[in-house]
C-alpha positions in Angstrom: -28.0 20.3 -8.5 -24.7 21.7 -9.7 -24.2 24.3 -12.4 -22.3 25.0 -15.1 -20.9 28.0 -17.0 -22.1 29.0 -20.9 -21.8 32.3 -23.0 -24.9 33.8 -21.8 -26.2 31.9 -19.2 -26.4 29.1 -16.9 -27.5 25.3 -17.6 -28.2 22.0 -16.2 -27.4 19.3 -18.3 -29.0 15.5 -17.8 -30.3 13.6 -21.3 -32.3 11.7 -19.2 -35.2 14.1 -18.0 -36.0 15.3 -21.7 -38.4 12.0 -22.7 -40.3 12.3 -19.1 -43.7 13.4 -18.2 -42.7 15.9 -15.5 -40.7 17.6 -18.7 -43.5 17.8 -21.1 -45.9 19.4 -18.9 -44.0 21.7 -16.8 -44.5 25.2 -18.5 -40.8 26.6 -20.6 -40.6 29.9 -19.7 -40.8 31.9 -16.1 -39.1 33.7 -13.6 -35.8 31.0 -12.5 -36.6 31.5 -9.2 -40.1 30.3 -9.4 -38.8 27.3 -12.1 -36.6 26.3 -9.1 -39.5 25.7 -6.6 -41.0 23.6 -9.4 -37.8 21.4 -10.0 -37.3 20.6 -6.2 -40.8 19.2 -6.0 -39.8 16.8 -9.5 -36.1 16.3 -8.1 -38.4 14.3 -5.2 -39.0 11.0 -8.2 -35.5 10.6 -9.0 -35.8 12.5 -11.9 -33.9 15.9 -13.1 -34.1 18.6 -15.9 -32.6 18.3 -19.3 -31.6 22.0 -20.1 -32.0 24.8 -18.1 -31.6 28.0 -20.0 -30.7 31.0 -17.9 -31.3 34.6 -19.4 -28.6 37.4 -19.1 -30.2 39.3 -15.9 -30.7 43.2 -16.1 -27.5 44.0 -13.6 -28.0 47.2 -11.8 -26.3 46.7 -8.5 -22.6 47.1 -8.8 -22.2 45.3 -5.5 -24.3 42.2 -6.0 -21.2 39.6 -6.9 -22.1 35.5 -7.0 -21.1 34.7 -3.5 -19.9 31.1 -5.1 -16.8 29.3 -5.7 -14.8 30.6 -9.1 -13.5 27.2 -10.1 -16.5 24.9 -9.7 -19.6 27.5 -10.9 -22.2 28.1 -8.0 -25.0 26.4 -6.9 -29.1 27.2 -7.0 -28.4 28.2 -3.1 -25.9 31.2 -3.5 -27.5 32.7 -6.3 -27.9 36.6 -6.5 -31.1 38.8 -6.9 -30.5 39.3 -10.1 -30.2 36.4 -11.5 -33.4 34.6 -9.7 -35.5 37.5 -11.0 -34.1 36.7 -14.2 -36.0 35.0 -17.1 -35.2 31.3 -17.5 -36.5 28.8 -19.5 -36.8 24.8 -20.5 -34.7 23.8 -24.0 -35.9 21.0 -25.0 -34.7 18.3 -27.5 -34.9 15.5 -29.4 -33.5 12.0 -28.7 -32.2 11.7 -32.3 -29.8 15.0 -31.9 -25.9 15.1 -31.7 -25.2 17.6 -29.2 -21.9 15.1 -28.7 -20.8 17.9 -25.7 -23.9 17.4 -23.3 -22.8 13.6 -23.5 -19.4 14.1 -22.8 -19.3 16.7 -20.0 -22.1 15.4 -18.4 -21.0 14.9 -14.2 -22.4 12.4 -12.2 -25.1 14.1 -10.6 -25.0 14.9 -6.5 -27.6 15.5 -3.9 -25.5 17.7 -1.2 -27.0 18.9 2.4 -26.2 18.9 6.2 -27.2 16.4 7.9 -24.9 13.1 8.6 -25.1 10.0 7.4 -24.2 7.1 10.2 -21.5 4.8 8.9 -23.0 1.8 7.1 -20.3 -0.8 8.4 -21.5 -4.0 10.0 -20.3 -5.5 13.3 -17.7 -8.2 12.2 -18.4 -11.3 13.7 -16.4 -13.0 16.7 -15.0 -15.8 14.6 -13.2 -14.9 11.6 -14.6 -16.0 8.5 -11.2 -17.2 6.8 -8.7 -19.3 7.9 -5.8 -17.6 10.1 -2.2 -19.5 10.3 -0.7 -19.8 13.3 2.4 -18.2 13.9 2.7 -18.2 17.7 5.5 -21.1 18.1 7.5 -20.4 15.1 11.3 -19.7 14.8 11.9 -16.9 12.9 13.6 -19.5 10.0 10.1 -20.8 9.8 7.8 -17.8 9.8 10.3 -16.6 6.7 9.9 -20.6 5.4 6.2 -19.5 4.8 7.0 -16.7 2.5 10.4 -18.3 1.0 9.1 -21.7 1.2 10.1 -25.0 -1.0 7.6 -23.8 -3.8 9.4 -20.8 -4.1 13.1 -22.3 -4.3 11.7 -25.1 -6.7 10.4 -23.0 -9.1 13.1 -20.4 -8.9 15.6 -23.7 -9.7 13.1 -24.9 -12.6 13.0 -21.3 -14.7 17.2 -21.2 -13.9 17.4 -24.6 -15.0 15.5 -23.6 -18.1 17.5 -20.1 -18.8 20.7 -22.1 -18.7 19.7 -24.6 -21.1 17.6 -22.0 -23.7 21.0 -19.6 -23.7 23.5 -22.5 -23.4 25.3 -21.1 -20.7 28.2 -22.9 -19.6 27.4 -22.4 -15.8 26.4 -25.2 -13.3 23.3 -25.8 -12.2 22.5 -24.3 -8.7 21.4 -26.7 -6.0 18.7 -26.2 -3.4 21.0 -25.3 -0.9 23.2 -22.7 -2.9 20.3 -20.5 -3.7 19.2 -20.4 -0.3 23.3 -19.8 0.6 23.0 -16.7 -1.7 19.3 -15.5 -0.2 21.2 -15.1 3.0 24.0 -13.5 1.8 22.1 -10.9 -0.1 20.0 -10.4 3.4 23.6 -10.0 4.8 24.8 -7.3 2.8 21.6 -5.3 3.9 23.5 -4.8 7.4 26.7 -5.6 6.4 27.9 -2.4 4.3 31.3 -3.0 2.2 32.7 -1.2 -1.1 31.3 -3.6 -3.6 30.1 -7.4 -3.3 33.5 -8.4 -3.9 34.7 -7.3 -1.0 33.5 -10.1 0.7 35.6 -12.3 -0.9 39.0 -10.0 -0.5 42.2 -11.1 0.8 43.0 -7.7 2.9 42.2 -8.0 6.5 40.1 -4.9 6.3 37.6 -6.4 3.6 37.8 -10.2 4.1 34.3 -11.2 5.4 35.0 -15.3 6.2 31.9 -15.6 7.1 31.2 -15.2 3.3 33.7 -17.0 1.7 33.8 -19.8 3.4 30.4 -20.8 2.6 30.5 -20.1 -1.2 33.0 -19.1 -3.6 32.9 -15.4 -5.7 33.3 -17.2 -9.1 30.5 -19.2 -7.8 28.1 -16.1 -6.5 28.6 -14.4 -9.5 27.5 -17.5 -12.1 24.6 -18.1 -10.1 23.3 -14.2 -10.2 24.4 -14.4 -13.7 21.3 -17.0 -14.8 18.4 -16.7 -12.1 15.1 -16.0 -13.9 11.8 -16.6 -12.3 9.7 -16.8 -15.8 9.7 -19.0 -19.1 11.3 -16.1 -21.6 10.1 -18.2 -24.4 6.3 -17.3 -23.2 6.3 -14.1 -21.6 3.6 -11.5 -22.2 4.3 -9.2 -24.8 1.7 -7.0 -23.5 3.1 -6.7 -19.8 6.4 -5.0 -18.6 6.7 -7.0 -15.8 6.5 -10.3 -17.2 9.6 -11.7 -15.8 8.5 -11.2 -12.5 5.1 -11.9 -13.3 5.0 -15.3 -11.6 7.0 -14.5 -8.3 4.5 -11.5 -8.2 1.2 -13.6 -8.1 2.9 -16.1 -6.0 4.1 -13.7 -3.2 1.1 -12.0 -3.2 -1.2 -15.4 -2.1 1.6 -16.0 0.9 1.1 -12.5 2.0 -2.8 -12.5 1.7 -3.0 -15.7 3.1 -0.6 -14.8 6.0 -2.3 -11.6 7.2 -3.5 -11.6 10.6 -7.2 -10.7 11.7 -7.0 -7.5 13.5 -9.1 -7.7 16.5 -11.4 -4.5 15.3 -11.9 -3.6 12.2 -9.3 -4.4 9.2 -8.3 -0.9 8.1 -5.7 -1.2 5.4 -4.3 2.0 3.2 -3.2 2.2 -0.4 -0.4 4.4 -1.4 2.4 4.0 -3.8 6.3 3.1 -3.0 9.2 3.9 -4.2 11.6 1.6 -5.5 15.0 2.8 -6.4 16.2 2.6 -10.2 18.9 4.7 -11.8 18.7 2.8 -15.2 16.5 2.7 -18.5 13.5 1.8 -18.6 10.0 2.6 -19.7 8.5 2.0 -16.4 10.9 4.5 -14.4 9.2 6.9 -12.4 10.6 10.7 -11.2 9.0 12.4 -8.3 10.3 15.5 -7.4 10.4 16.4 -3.5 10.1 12.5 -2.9 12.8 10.4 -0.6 13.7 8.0 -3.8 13.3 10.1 -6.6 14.2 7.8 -9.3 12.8 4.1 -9.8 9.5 1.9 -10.4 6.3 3.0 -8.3 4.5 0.6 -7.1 0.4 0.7 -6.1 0.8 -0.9 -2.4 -2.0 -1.9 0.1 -0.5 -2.0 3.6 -1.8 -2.5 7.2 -1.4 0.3 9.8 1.8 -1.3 10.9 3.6 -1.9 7.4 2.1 -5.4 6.3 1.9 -6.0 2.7 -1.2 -7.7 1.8 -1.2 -7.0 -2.3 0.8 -4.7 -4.2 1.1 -4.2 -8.0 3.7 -2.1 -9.9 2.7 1.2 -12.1 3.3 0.7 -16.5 3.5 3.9 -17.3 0.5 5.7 -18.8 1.2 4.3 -21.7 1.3 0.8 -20.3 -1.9 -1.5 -21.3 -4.7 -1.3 -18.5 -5.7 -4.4 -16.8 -9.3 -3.2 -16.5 -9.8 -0.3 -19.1 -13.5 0.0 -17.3 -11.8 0.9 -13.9 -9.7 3.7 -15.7 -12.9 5.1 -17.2 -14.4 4.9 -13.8 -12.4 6.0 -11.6 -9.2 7.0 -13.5 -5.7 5.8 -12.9 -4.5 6.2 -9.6 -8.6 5.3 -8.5 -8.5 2.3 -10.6 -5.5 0.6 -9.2 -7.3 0.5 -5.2 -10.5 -1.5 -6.9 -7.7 -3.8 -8.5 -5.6 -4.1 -5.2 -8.9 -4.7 -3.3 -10.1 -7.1 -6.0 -7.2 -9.3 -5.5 -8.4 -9.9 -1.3 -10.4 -12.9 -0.7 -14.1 -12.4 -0.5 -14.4 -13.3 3.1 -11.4 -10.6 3.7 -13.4 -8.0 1.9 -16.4 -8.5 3.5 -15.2 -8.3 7.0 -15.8 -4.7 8.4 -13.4 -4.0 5.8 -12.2 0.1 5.7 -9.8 1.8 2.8 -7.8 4.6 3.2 -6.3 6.6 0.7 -4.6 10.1 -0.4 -5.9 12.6 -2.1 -4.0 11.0 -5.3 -6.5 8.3 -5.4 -10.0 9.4 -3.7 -13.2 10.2 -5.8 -16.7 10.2 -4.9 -17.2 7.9 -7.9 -15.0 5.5 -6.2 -16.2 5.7 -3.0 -19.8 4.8 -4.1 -18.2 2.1 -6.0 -17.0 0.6 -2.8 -19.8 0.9 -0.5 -21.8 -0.5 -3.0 -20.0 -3.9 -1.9 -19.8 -3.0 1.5 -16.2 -2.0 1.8 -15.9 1.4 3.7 -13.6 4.3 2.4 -12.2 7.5 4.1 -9.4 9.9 1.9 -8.4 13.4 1.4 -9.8 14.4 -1.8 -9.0 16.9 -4.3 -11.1 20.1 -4.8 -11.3 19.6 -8.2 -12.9 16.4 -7.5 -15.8 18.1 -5.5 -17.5 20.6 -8.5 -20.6 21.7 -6.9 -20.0 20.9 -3.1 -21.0 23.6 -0.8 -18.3 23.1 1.4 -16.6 26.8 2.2 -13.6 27.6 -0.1 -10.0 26.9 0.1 -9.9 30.9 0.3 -12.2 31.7 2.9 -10.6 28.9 5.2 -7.3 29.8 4.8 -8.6 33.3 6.7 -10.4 31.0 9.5 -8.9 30.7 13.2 -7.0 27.0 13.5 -9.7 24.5 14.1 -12.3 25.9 11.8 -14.1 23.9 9.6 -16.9 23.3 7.5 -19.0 20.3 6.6 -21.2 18.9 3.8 -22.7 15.3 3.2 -23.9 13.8 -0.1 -27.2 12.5 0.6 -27.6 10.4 -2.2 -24.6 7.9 -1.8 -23.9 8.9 2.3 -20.7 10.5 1.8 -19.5 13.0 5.0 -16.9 15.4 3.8 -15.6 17.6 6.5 -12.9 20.5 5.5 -10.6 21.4 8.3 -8.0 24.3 8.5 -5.3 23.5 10.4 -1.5 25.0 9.6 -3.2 24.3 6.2 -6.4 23.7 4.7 -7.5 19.7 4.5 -10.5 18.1 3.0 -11.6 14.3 3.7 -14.1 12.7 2.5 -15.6 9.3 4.3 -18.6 6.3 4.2 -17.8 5.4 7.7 -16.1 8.2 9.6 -18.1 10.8 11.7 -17.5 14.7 10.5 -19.5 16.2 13.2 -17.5 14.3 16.7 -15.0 16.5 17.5 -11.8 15.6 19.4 -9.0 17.7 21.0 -5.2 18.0 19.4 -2.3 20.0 20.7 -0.6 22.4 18.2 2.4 24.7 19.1 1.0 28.7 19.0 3.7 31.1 17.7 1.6 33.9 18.8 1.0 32.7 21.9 4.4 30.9 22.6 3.4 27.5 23.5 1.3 24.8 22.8 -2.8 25.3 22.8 -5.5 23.0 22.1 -7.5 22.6 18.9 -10.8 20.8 17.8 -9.9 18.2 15.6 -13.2 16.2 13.8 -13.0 12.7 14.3 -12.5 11.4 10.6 -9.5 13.5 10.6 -7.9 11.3 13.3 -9.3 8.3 11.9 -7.0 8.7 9.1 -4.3 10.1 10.9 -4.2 6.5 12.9 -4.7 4.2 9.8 -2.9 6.1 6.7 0.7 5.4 6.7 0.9 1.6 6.7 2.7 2.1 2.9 5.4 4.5 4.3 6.4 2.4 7.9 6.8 -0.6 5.4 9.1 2.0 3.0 11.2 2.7 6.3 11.5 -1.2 7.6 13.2 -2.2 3.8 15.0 0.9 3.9 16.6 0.1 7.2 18.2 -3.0 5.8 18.0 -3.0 1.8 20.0 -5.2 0.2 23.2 -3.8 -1.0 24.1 -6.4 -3.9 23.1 -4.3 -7.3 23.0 -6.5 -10.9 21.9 -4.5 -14.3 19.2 -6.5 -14.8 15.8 -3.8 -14.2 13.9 -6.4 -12.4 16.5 -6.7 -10.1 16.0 -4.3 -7.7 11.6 -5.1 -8.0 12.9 -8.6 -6.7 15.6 -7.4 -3.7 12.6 -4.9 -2.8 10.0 -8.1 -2.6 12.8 -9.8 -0.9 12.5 -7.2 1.5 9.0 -6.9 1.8 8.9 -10.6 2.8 11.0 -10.3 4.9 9.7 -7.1 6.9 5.6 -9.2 7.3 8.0 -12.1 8.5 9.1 -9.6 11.1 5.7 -8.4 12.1 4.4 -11.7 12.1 6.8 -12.8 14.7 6.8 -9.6 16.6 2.9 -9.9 17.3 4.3 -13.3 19.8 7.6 -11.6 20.6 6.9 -7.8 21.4 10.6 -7.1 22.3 12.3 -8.6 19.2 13.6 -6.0 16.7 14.4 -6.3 13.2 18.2 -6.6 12.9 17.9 -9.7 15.5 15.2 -10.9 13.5 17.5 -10.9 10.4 20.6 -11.8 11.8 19.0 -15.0 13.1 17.9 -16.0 9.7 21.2 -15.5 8.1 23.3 -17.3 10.7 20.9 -20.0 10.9 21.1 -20.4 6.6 24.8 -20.0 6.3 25.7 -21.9 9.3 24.1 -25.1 7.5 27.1 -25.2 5.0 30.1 -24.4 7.1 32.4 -26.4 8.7 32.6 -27.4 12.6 35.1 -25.4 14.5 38.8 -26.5 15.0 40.5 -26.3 18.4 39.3 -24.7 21.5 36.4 -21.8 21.4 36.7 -18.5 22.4 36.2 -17.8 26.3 32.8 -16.2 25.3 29.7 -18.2 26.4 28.0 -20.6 23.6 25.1 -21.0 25.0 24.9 -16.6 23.9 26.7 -17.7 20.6 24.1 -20.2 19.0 21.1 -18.5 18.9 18.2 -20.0 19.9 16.7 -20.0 16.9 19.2 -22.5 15.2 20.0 -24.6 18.6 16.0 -25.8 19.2 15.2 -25.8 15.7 16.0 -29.5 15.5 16.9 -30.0 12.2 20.4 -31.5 11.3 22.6 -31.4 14.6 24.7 -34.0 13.4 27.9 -35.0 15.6 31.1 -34.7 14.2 34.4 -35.4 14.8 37.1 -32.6 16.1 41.1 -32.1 15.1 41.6 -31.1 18.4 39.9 -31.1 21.8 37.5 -28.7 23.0 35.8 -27.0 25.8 31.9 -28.8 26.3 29.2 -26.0 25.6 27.2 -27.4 27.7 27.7 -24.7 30.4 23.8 -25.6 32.0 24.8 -29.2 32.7 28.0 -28.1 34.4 29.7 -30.2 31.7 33.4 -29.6 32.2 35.0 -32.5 29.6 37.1 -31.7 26.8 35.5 -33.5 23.9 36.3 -34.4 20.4 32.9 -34.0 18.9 31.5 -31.6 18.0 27.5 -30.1 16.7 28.0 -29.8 13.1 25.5 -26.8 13.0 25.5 -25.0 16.3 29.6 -25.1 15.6 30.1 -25.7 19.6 32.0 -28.5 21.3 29.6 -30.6 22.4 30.6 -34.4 24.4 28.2 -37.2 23.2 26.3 -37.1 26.7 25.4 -33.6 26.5 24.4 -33.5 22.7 20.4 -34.3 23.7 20.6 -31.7 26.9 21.9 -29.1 24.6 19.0 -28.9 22.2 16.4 -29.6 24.4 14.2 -27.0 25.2 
């Protein structure tokens, strides 16, 4: 039962008690600490007092100081002499009044005490209860076909189709195949640095990139950035500052949910915001100081320990119109955006052993009551501002404590543990699910001592420690390779970072088959395997390096479009396994090798 400071006293404040029976028989005036024996018994129903008026005790012990925390008032359990000698007595009132302030400021009331409350989590069952795709025998062109499939070039070509014709532009429609030509050059310039995008194209042998411009022309590159949309501008949503991306954004966000992968415990996924770089104007911008990318659009993200995106959603502004105004009141902004993230999952996803992390930026008891309630569980550091009236020991007092210290509360009404931990600084986490009372062992570096030392560590802190992060190791896998290719356009850089973000899950989704492929590879097959559908067969005789290392395997066993086709000059079979040693004049019009007409099937067998 938390209290609350006034001019003369102290008072509990709950509208609720004043019309009950407890209230109306219980006597108005006695000594505080006998009116607090009386209120545990009636606390026992459920029920608490309406106004509890404290009189100004008689100090006259210099040294007898509130042993309670300054910023969040005391509780009935660190209480002086004084004051529980003091008179106290009931205020009663009416339910007509307008005493506006006891409405306003009234907390959500808490139950706080010691013992620890087992996590309420159910065993997931062996079979999972949505359907999983199956990734194990995909290319790495396919497991990216999932994401940036023919639903997504289709509509991409329909809303271009539509811009060109609403703002009369005098450019060519784009064909299937050029927009997936410039998808691969714009993953190409992610590991492919030069000046300016029309560098590719440049005549000087330091700049000319021919693997570029042979497959597409500048002029051509530049129309067709010039007039791809994604949305109808003619309908877009007044009310939303994303509305131009508003369809690729719903879209996406059903490929990734539906391509996640059942973990094999329990999903643990984290919310936390990312960064995307913007150095234009724009109401949405966002500046953190002391952040990697200071400058650009934040966006809400819910990632898997590894970096999977499942859902994401990108932050208005505060002044941007709420998507669910009774979230905000709930829970406030930052807490209302991990109920809309979660909100978006599947049921069957939600409801499968399903555990939240978050930051300090987002937790609240309010919200983590919200999601047990459906049976999702929650661990986060939390705020101390966000804890009024827990008796967990201060920020103070544990800054003085040895490394390893720590102090721990539970709510007993909702079966929240909160643990507070000082380590080289003071942490506090609250958790449904987490234990606060197993302790583990962690190696710190001792400057006193000069080497490292062991310290007790309490097991929800290295629960989050595993799980939180998912948000920032997706941050560093885009980072790696962002795309280089800049427009003015603000949405621009949203869509090269959900180009990325596709494109990193498309990664992990391959790497869970293929442990040893990395990321550049992974790329690099994609874009040669794009590109290399549009250029023309070799002329003459190949290099003296190997083909069978220069197709790679993802293009020569896909076994779409090897066509033969005809050669100026003669060349060198590739077909090194067969021992082929002709000098054909045909040629695989994808793989770009010599290839003689008997060892076309041996070469793109598996």
């Amino acid at each position: 039962m938390a209290l609350r400071s006034v001019t003369n006293g102290l008072r509990w404040d709950d509208k609720r008690w004043r019309r009950s029976r407890n209230y109306v028989n219980m006597p108005k005036k006695r000594r505080f600490g006998k009116l607090i024996d009386l209120l545990d018994e009636v606390d026992e129903s459920g029920e608490s007092p309406a106004t509890v008026f404290l009189c100004p005790p008689n100090v006259r012990e210099d040294s007898d100081a509130d042993s309670g925390d300054e910023d969040g008032g005391g509780t009935i359990d660190n209480l002086n002499r004084n004051l529980l000698q003091a008179d106290a007595e009931l205020v009663g009132q009416e339910d007509g009044s307008d005493d506006e302030a006891a409405e306003s400021v009234a907390p959500t009331s808490h139950r706080w005490g010691k013992r620890e409350v087992a996590s309420f989590l159910k065993e997931r069952e062996e079979a999972c209860p949505y359907p999983q795709v199956n990734f194990s025998n995909k290319t790495p062109v396919e497991v990216l076909s999932f994401f940036l499939d023919d639903e997504f070039y289709a509509q991409l070509l329909q809303e271009t189709r539509r811009y060109i014709q609403w703002r009369g532009k005098n450019v060519q429609e784009p064909s299937i195949a050029e927009l997936k030509a410039v998808m691969a050059i714009l993953y190409f310039s992610g590991y492919h640095n030069v000046p300016n995008r029309r560098a590719f194209w440049s005549t000087d042998p330091d700049l000319h990139v021919e693997f570029v411009s042979r497959i597409i022309s500048r002029n051509r590159f530049d129309d067709i950035l010039s007039v791809l949309h994604f949305a109808d501008n003619q309908r877009l949503d007044p009310s939303d500052k994303m509305a131009k991306l508003r369809p690729l954004f719903n879209s996406m966000q059903d490929k990734f949910l539906r391509a996640f992968q059942r973990p094999p415990s329990s999903t643990e996924l984290d919310v936390d915001e990312s960064m995307i770089p913007y150095y234009g104007r724009h109401g949405c911008k966002q500046f953190l100081r002391g952040k990697p990318i200071r400058f650009g659009f934040k966006a809400w993200c819910l990632n898997s320990p590894d970096g999977y995106l499942l859902t994401f959603e990108v932050y208005q502004g505060a002044s941007g119109t709420a998507q669910r105004p009774d979230y905000e009141a709930a829970f406030g902004k930052c807490g209302s955006a991990v109920k809309i993230l979660i909100d978006r999952m599947p049921k069957e996803m939600r409801m499968d052993a399903l555990h939240i992390f978050t930051d300090n930026l987002f937790t609240s008891l309010p919200l983590m009551m919200a999601l047990k309630e459906e049976g999702i569980g929650h661990t986060g550091t939390i705020r101390q501002n966000r804890l009024r009236g827990c008796p967990l020991s201060s920020v103070a007092a544990m800054k003085k404590a040895p490394r390893g210290d720590t102090s721990v509360a539970v709510e007993t009404k909702q079966g929240i543990n909160l643990v507070r931990w000082k380590d080289n600084s003071v942490v506090t986490v609250a958790s449904t699910v987490s234990s606060s009372r197993t302790v583990a062992e962690v190696q710190r570096w001792s400057r006193r001592e000069k080497k490292r030392i062991k310290v007790a560590q309490p097991q929800m802190i290295q629960d989050y420690n595993c799980a939180m992060g998912g948000t920032d190791r997706m941050d560093q896998n885009i980072g790696a390779y962002r795309i280089a290719i800049r427009q003015k356009k603000f949405w621009w850089c949203i869509f090269c970072w959900l180009l990325g973000a596709a494109m990193q899950n498309a990664w992990l989704l391959y790497r869970q088959h293929h442990p040893g492929e990395n990321q550049i590879n992974f790329i690099r097959a994609i874009v040669r395997y794009h590109l290399a559908e549009t250029t023309k067969p070799p002329s003459g005789r190949p290099s003296s390096a190997s083909s069978q290392h220069r197709v790679p395997a993802s293009i020569r066993y896909d076994g779409i479009n090897h066509l033969v086709v005809p050669l100026a000059k003669q060349g060198t079979c590739a077909n090194k396994e067969g021992k082929c040693k002709s000098h054909p004049k045909t040629a695989c019009r994808k793989c770009q090798v010599p290839l003689c007409v008997a060892c076309f099937v041996p070469f793109h067998a598996t």
